[in-house]
C-alpha positions in Angstrom: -4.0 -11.7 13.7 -1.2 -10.0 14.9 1.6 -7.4 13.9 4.8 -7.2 14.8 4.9 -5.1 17.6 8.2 -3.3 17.0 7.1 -2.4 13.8 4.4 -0.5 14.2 5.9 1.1 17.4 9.2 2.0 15.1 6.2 3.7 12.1 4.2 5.0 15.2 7.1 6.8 16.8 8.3 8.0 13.7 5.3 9.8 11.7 4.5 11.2 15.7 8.5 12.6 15.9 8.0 14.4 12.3 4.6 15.4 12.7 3.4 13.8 9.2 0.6 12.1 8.2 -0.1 8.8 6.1 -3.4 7.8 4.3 -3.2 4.1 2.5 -5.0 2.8 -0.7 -5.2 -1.0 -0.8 -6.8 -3.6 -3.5 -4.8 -6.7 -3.1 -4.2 -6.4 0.8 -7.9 -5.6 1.3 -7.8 -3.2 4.3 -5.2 -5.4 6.1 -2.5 -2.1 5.8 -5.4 -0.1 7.4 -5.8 -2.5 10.4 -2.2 -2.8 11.0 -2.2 1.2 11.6 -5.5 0.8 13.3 -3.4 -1.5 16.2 -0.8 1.9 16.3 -0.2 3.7 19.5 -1.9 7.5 19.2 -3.1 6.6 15.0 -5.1 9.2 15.3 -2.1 11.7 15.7 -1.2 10.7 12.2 -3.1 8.0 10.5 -6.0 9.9 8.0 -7.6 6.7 6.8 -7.6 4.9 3.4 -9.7 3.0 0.5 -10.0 0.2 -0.3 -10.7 -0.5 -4.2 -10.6 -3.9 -5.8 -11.9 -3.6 -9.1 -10.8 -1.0 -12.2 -14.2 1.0 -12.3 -13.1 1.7 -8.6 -9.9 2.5 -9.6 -10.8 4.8 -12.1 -13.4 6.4 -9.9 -11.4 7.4 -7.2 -8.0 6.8 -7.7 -7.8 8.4 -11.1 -6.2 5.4 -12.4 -6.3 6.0 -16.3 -8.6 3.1 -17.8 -6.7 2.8 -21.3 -3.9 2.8 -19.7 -4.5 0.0 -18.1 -6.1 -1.9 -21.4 -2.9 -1.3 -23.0 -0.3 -1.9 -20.3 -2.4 -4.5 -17.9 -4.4 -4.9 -14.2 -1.7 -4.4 -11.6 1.5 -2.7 -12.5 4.1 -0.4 -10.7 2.3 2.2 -12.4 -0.6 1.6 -11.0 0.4 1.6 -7.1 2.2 4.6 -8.1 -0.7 6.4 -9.1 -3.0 5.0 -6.0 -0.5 6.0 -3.4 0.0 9.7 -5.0 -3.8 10.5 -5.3 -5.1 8.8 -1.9 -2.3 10.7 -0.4 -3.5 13.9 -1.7 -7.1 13.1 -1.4 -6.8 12.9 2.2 -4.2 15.6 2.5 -1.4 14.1 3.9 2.0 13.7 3.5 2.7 10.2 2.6 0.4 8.2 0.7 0.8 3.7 0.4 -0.7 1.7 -1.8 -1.2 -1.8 -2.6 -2.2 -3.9 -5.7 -1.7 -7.0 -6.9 -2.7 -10.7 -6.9 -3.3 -13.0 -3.7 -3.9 -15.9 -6.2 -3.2 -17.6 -8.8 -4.9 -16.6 -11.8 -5.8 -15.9 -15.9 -5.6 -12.2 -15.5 -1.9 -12.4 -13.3 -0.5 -14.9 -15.8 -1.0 -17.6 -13.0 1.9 -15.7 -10.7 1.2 -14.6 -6.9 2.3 -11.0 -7.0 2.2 -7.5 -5.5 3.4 -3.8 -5.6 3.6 -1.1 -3.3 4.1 2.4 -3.9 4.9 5.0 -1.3 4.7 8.8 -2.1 5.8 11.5 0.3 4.7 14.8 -0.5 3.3 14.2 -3.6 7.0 11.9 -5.0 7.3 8.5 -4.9 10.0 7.4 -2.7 10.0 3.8 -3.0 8.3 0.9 -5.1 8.4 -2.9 -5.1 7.5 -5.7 -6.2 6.7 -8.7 -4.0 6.1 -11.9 -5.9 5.4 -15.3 -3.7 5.4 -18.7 -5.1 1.7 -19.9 -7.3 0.8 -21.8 -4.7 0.5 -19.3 -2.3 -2.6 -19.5 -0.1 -4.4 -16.4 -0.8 -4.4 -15.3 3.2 -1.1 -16.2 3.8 -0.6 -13.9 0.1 -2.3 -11.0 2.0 -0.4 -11.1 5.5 2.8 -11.6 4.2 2.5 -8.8 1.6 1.0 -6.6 4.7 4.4 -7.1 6.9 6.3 -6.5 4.0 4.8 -3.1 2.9 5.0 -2.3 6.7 9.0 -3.1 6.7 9.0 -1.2 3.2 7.8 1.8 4.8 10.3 1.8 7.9 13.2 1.9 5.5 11.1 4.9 3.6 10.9 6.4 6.7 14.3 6.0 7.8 15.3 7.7 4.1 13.6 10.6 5.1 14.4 11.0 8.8 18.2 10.5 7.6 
């Protein structure tokens, strides 16, 4: 598996230049976010780590996602990756948090859609959310990796807001 090159030089560069930090919470994307900043020239210099949780108890446990919330509102909403990017950035202390959640496949509990979000908070706001939704047929790997480059691209243009 490989990341675009360019694109994690462009992130890499970037949090070095403003001396910020990123951590990442991922459900859907299942540590692939994590890997991709793994691959990053001098991570260490700005990459904190991450969680990965993929069901609610997990959720609740260290994400403080709020359980009758989600009873009442459902799984994977904006809400939701708006929460998990917020408190994983502030559980490792840094200054941007992403987070992803979602549905690689088809299923009861997504309304049989292919779907995503990703939050990203920066210093404790969020700056950007989306919503990626892929067609039902979606392979769940090819779900995963193309969800990954997207949040990647997602970030660059949060980064650019800031650095603007």
């Amino acid at each position: 598996m490989k990341f675009q090159q360019s694109l994690l030089d462009y992130i890499s560069t970037s949090l070095i230049t403003m001396n910020e930090t990123v951590s990442i919470a991922e459900s859907v994307t299942s540590g692939l976010i994590q890997l991709a900043f793994s691959q990053m020239a001098n991570a260490k210099l700005f990459y904190k780590g991450g969680i990965t949780t993929f069901t609610l108890p997990e959720k609740v446990q260290f994400l403080d996602i709020n359980q009758i919330e989600v009873k009442e509102n459902g799984f994977e909403t904006k809400k939701m990756a708006d929460t998990m990017a917020v408190k994983v950035a502030e559980s490792f202390g840094t200054d941007w948090g992403i987070a992803s959640t979602g549905y690689a496949a088809s299923v009861r509990n997504s309304g049989f859609k292919v779907y995503s979000f990703c939050s990203f908070s920066y210093k404790g706001e969020i700056v950007l959310s989306k919503r990626i939704e892929l067609h039902d047929k979606t392979q769940a790997l090819d779900a995963q990796l193309y969800y990954t480059e997207f949040i990647l691209g997602c970030y660059k243009s949060a980064l650019n807001q800031i650095l603007i």
